[in-house]
VMD Tcl script that builds the backbone (N, CA, C; Angstrom):
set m [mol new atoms 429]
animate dup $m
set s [atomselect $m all]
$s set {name element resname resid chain x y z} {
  {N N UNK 1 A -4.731 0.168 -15.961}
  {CA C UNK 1 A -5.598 0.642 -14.901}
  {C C UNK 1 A -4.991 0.311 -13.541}
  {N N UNK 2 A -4.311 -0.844 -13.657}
  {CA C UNK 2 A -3.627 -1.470 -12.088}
  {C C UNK 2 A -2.378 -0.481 -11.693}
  {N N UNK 3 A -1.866 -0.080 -12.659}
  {CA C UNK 3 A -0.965 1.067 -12.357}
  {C C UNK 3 A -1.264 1.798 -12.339}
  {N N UNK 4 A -2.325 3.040 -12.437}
  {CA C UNK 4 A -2.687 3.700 -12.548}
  {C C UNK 4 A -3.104 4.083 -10.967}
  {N N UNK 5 A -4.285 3.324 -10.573}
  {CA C UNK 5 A -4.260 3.093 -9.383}
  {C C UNK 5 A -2.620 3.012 -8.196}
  {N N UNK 6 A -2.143 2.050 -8.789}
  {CA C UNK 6 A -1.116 2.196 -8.063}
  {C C UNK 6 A -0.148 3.484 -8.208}
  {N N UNK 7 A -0.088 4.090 -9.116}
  {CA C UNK 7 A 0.411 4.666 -8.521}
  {C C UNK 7 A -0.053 6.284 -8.016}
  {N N UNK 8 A -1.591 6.211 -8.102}
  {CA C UNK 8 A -2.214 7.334 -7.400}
  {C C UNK 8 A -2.315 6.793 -6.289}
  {N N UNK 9 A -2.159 5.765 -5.575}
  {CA C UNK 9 A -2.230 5.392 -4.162}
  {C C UNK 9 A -0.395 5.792 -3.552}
  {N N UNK 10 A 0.215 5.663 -4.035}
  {CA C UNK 10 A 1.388 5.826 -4.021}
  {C C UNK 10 A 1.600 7.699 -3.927}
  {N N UNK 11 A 1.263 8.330 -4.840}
  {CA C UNK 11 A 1.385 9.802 -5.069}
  {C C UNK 11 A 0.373 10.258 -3.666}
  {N N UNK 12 A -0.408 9.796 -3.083}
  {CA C UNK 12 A -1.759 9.806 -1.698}
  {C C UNK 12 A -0.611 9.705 -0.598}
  {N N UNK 13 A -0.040 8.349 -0.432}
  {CA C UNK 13 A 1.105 8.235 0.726}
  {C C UNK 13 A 2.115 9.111 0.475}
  {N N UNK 14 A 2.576 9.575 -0.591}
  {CA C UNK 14 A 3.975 10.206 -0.607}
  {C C UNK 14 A 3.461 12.120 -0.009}
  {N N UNK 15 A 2.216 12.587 -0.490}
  {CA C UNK 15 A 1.802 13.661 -0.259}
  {C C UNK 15 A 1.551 13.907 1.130}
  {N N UNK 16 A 0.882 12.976 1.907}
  {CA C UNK 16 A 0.605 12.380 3.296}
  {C C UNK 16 A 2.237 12.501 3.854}
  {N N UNK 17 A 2.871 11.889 3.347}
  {CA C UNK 17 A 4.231 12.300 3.943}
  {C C UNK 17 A 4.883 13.395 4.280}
  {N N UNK 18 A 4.444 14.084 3.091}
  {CA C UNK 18 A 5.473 15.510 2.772}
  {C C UNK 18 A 4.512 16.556 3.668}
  {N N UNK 19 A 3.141 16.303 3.646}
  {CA C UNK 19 A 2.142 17.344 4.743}
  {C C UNK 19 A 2.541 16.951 6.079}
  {N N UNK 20 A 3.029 15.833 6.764}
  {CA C UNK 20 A 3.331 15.475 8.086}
  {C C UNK 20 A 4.711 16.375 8.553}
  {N N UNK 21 A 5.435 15.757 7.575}
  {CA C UNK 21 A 6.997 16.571 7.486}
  {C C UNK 21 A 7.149 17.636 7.493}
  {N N UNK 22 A 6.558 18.328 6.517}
  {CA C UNK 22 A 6.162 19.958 6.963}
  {C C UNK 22 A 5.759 20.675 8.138}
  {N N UNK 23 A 4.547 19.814 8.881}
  {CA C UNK 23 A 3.986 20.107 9.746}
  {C C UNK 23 A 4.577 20.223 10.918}
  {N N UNK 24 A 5.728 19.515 11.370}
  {CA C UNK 24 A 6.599 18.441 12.426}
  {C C UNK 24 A 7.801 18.875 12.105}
  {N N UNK 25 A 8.323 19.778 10.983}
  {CA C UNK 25 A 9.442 20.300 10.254}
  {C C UNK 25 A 10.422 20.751 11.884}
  {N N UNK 26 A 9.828 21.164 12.790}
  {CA C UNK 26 A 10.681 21.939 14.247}
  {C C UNK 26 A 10.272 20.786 15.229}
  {N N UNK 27 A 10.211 19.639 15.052}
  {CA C UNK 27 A 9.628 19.267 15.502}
  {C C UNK 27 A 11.001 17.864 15.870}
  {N N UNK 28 A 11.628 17.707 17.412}
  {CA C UNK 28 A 12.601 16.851 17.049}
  {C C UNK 28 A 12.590 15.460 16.753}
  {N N UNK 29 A 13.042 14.887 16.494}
  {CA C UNK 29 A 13.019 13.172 16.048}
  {C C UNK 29 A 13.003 12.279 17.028}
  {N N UNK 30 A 11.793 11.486 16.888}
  {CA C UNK 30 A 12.228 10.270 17.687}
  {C C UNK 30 A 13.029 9.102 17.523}
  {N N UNK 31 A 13.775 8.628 18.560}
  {CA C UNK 31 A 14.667 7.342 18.157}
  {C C UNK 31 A 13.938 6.406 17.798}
  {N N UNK 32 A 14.027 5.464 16.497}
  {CA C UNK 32 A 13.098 4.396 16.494}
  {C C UNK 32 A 12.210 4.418 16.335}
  {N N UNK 33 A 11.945 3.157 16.106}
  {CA C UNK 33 A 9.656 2.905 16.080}
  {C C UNK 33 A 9.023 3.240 14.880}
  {N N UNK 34 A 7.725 3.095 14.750}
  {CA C UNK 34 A 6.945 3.133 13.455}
  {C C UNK 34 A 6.541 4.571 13.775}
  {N N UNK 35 A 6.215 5.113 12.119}
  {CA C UNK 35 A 5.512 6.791 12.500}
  {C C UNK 35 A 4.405 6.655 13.688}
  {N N UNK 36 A 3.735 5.722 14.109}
  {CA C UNK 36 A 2.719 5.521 15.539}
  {C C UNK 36 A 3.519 5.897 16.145}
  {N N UNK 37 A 4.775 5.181 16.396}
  {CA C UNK 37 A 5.346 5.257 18.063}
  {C C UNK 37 A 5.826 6.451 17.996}
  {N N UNK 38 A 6.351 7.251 17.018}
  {CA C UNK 38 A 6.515 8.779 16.843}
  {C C UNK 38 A 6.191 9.537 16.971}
  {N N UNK 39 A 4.665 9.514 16.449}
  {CA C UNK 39 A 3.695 10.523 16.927}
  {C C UNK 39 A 3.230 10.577 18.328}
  {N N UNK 40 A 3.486 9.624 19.010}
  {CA C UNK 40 A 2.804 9.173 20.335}
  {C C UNK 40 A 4.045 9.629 21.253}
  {N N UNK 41 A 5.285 9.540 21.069}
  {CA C UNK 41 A 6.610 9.906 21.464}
  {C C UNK 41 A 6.491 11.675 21.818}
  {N N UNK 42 A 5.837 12.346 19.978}
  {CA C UNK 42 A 5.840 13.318 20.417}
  {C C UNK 42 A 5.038 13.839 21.186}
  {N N UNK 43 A 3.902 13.257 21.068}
  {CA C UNK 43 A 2.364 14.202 22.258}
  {C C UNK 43 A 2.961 13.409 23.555}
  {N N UNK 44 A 4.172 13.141 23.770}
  {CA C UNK 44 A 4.349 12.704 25.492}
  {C C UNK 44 A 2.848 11.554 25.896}
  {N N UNK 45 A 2.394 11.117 25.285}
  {CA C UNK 45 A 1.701 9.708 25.548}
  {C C UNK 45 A 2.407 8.621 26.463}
  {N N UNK 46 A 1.367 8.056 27.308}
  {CA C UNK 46 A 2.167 6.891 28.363}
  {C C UNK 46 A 1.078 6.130 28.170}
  {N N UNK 47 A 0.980 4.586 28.896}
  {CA C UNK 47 A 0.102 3.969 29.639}
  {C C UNK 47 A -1.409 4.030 28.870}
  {N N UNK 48 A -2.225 3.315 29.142}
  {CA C UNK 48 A -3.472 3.532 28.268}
  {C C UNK 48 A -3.803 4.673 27.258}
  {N N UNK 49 A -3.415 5.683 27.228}
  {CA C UNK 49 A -3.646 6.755 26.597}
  {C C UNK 49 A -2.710 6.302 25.145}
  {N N UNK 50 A -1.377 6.365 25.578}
  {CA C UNK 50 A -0.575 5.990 24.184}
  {C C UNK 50 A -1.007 4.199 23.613}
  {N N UNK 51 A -1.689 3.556 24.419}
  {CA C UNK 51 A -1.960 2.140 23.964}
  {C C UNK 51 A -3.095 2.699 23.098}
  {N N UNK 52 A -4.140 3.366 23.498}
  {CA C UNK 52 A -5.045 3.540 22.542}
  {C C UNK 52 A -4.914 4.215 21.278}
  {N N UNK 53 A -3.803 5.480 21.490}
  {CA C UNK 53 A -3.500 6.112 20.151}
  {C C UNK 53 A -2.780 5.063 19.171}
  {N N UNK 54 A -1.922 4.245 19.997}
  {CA C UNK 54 A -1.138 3.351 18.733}
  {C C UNK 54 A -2.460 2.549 17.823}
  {N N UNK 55 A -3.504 2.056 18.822}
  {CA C UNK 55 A -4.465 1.151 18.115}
  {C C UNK 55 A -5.111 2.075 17.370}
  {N N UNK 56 A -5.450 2.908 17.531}
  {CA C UNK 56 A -6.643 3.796 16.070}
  {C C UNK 56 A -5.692 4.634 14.970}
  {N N UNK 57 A -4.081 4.869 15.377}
  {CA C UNK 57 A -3.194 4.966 14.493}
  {C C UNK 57 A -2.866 4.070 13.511}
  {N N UNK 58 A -2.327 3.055 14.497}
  {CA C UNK 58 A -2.482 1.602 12.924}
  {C C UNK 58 A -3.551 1.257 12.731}
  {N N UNK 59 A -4.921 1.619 12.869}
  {CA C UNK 59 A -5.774 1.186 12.187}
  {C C UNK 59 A -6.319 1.938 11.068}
  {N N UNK 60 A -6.206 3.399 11.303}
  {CA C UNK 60 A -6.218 4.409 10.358}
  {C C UNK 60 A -5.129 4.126 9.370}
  {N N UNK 61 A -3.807 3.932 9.610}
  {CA C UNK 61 A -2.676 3.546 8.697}
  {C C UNK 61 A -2.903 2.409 8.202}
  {N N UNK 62 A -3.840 1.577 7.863}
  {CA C UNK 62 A -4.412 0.187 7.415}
  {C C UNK 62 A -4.735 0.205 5.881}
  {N N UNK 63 A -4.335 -0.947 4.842}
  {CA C UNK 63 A -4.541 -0.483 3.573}
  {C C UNK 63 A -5.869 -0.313 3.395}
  {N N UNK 64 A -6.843 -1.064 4.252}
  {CA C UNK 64 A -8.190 -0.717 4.012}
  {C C UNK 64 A -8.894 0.726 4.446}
  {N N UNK 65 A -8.183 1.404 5.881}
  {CA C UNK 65 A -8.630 2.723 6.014}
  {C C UNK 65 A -8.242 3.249 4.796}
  {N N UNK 66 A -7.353 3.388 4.169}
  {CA C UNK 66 A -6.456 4.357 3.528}
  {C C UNK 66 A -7.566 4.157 2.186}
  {N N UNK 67 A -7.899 3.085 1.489}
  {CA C UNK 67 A -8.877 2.457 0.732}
  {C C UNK 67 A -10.449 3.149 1.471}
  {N N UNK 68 A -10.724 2.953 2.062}
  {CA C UNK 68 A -12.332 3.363 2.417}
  {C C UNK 68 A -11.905 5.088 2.674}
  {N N UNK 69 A -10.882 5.998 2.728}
  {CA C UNK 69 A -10.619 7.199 2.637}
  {C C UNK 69 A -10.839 7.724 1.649}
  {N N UNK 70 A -10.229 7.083 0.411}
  {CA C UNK 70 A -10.038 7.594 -1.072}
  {C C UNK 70 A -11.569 7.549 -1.499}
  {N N UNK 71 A -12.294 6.117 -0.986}
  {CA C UNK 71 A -13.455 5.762 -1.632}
  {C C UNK 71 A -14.261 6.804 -1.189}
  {N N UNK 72 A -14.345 7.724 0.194}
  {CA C UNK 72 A -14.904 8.370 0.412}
  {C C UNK 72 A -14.591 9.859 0.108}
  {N N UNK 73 A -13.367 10.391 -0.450}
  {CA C UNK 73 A -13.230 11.500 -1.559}
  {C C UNK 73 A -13.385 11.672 -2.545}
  {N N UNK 74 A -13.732 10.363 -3.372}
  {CA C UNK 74 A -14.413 10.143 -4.601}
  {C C UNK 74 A -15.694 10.250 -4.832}
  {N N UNK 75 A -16.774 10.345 -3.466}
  {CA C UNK 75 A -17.793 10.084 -2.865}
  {C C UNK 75 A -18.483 8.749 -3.597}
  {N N UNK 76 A -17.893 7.782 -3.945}
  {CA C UNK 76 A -18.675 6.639 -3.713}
  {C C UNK 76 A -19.377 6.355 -3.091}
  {N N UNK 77 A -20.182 5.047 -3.272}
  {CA C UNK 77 A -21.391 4.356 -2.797}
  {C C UNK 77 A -21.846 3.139 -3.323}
  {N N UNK 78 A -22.306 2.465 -1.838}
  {CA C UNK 78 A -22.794 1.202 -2.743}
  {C C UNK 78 A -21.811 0.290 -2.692}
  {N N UNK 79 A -22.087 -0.287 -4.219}
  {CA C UNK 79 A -21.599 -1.321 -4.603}
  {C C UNK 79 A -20.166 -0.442 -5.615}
  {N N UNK 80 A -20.264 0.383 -6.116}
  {CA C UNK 80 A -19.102 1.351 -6.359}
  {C C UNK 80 A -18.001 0.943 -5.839}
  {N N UNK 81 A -18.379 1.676 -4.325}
  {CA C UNK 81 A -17.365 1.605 -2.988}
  {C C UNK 81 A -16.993 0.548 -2.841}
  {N N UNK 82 A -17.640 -0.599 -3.034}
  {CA C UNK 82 A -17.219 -2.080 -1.991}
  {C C UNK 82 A -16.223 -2.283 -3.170}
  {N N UNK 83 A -16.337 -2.388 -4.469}
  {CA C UNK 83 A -15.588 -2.598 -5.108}
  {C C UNK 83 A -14.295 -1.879 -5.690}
  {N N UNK 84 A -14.767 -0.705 -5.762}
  {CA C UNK 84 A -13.155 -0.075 -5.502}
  {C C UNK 84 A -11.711 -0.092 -4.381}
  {N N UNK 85 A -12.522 -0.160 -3.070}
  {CA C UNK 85 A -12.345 -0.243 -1.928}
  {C C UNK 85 A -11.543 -1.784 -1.706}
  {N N UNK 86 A -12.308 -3.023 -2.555}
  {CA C UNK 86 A -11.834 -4.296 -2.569}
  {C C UNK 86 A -10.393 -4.062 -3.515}
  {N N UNK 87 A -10.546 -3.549 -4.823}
  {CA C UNK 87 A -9.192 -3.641 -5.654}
  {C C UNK 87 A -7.968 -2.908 -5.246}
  {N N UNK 88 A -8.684 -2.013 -4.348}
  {CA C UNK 88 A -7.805 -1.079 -3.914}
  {C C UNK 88 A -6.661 -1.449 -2.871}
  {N N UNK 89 A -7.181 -2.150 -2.100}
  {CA C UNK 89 A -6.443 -3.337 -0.816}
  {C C UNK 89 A -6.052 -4.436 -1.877}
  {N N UNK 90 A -6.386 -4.842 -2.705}
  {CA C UNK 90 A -5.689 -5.783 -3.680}
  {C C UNK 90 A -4.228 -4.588 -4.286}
  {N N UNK 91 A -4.719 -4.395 -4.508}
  {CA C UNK 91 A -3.766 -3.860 -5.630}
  {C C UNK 91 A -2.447 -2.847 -4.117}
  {N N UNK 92 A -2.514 -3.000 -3.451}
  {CA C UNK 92 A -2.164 -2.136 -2.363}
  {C C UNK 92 A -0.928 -3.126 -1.718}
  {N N UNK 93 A -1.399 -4.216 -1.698}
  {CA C UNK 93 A -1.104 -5.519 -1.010}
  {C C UNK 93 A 0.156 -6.049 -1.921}
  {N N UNK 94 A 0.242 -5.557 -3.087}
  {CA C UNK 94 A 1.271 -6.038 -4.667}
  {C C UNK 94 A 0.754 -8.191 -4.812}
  {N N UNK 95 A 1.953 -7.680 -6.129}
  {CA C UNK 95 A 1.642 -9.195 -6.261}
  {C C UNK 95 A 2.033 -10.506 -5.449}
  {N N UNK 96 A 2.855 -9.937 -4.140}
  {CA C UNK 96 A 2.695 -11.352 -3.397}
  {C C UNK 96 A 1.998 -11.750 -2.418}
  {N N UNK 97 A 0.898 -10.758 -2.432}
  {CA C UNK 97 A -0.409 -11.754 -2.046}
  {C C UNK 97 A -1.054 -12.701 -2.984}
  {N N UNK 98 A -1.304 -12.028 -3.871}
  {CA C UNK 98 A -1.434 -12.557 -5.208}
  {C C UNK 98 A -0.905 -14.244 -5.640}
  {N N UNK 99 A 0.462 -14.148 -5.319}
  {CA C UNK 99 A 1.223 -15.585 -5.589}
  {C C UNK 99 A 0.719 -16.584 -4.193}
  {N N UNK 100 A 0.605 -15.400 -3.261}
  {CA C UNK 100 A 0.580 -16.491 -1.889}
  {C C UNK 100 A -0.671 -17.263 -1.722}
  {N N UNK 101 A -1.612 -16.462 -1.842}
  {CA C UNK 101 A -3.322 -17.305 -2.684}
  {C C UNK 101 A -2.902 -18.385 -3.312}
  {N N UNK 102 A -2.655 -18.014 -4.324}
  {CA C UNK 102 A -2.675 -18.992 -5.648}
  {C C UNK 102 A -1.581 -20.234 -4.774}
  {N N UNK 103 A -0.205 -20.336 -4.404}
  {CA C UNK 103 A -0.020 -21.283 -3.706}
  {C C UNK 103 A -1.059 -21.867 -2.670}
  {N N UNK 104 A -1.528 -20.833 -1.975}
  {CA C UNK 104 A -3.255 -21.931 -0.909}
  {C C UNK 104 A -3.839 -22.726 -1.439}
  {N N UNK 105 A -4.068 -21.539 -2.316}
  {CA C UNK 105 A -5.520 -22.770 -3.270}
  {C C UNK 105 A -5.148 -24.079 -3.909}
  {N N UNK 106 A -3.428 -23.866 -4.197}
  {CA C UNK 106 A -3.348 -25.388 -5.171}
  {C C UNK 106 A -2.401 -25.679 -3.868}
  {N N UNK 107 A -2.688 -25.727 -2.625}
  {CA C UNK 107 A -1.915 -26.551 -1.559}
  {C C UNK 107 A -0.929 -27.141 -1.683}
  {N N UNK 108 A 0.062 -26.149 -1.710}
  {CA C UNK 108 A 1.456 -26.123 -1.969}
  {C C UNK 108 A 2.011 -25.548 -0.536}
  {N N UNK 109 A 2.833 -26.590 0.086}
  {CA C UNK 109 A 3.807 -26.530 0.799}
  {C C UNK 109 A 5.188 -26.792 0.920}
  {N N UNK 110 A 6.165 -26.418 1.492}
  {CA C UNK 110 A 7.924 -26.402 2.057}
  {C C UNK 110 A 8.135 -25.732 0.713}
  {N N UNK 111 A 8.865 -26.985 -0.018}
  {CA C UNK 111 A 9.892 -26.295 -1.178}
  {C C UNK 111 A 9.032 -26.163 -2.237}
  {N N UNK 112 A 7.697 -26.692 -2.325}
  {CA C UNK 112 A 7.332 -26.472 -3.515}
  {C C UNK 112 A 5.978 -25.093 -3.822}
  {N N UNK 113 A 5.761 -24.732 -2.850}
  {CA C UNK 113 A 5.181 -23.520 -1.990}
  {C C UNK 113 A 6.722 -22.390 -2.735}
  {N N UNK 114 A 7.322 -22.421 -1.905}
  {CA C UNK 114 A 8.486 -21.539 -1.983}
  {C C UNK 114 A 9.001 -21.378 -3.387}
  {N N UNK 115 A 9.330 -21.825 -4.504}
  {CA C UNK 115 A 9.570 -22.049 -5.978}
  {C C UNK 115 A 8.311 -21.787 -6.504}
  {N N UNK 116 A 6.775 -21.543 -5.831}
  {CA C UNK 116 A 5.856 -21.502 -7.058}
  {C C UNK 116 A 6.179 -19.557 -6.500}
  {N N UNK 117 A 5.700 -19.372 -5.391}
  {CA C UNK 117 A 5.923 -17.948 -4.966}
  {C C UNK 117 A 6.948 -17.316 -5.584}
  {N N UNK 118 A 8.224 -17.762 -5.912}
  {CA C UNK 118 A 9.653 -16.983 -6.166}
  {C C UNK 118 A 8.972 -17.143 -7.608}
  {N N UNK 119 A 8.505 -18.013 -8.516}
  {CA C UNK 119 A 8.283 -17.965 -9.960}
  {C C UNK 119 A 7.206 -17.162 -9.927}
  {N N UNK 120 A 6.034 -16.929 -9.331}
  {CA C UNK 120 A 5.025 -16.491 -9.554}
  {C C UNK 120 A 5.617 -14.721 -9.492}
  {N N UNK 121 A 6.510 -14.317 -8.254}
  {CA C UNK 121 A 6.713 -13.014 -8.251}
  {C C UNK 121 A 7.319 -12.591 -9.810}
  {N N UNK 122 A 8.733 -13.417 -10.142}
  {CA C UNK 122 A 9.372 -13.461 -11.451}
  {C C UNK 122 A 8.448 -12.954 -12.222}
  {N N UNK 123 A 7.510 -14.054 -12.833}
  {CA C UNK 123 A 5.982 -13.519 -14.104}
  {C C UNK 123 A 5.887 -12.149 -13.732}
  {N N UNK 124 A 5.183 -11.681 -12.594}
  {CA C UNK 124 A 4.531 -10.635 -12.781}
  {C C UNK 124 A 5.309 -9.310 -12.753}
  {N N UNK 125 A 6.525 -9.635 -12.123}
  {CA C UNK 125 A 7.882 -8.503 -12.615}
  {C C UNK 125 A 8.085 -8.324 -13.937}
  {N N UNK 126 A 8.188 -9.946 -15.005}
  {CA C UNK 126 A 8.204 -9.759 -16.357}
  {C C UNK 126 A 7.161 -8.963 -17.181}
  {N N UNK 127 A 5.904 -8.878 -16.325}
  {CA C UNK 127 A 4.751 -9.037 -16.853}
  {C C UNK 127 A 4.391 -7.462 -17.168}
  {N N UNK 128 A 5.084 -6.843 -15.825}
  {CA C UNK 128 A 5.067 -5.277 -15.286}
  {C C UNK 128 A 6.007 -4.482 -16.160}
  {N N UNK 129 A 6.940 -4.925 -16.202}
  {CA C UNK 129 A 8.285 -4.603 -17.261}
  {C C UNK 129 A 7.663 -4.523 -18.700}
  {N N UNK 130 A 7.053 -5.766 -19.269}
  {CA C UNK 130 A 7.003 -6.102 -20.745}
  {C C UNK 130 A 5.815 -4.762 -20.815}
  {N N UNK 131 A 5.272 -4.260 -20.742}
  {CA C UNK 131 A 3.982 -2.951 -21.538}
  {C C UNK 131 A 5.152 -2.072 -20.518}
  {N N UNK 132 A 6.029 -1.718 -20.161}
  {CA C UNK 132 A 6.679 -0.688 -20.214}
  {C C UNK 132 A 7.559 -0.319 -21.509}
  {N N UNK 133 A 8.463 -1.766 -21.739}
  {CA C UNK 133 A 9.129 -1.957 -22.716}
  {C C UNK 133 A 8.584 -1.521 -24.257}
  {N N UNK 134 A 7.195 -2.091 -24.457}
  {CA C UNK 134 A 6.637 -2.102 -25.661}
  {C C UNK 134 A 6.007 -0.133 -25.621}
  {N N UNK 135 A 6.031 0.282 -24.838}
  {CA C UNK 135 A 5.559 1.772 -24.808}
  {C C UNK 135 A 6.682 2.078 -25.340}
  {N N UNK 136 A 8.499 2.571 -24.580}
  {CA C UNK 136 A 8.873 3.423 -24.816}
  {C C UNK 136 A 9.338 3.547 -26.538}
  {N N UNK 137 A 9.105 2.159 -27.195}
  {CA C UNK 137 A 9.501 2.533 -28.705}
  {C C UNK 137 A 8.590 3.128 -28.914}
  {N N UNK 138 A 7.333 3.287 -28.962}
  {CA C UNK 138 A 6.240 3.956 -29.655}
  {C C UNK 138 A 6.403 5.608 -29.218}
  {N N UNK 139 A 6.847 5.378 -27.992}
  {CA C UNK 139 A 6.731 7.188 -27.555}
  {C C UNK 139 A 7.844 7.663 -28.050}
  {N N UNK 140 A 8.969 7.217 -28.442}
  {CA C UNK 140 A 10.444 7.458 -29.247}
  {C C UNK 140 A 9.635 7.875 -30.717}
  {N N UNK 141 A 8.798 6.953 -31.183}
  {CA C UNK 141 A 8.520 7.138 -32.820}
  {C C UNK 141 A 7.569 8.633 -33.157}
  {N N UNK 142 A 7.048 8.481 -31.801}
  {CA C UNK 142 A 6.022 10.289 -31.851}
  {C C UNK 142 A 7.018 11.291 -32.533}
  {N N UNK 143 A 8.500 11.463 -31.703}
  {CA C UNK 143 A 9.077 12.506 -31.637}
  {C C UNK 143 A 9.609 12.835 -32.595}
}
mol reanalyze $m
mol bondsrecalc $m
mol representation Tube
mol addrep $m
């Protein structure tokens, strides 16, 4: 299900991409900067005007807008929403938020902070890998 999600959040940004690109296709390039400072580059934005577009740009570009977007094409509600909306910024975030918690909570600092994070990412790479591994023999034995 965690992949699943992930990677329909993933197939959401990549489509979002390819509709911008299209759109902007004659459209020349700016040097530098985040797609904000790009878009703001191109509408000739200065001075308060481009300060405000950058702020409701990255805030719209936020894993939680992007999360309360989906929740609201799904038409959720409720307690639905809060909770999809919550896994969704989890799961958005990958697993090293995940490790970086879990070091807080058991108050881990310098080197021993740093070795639980680098092991903790390790697991869940193994973890992500191993039900890939165990699929492709079974989908080999269909054929």
């Amino acid at each position: 299900m965690k992949k699943l999600l992930s990677l329909l959040a993933l197939g959401v940004a990549l489509s979002f991409g390819t509709a911008h690109a299209a759109s902007h296709a004659g459209a020349p390039m700016a040097s530098g900067g985040s797609g904000c400072d790009a878009q703001a580059a191109d509408k000739k934005l200065s001075g308060a005007a481009k300060t405000s577009f950058l702020k409701k740009c990255e805030a719209d570009s936020s894993p939680t807008a992007v999360c309360e977007k989906n929740a609201a094409d799904k038409k959720l509600a409720g307690a639905a929403k809060n909770s999809f909306v919550k896994k969704c910024v989890t799961d958005t975030a990958g697993p090293a938020a995940g490790c970086e918690k879990s070091a807080a909570d058991k108050k881990l600092a310098g080197a021993a902070r740093t070795s639980h994070i680098k092991k903790c990412m390790e697991d869940s790479k193994a973890a992500d890998a191993k039900p890939m591994a165990e699929a492709k023999p079974a989908a080999s034995a269909k054929k």
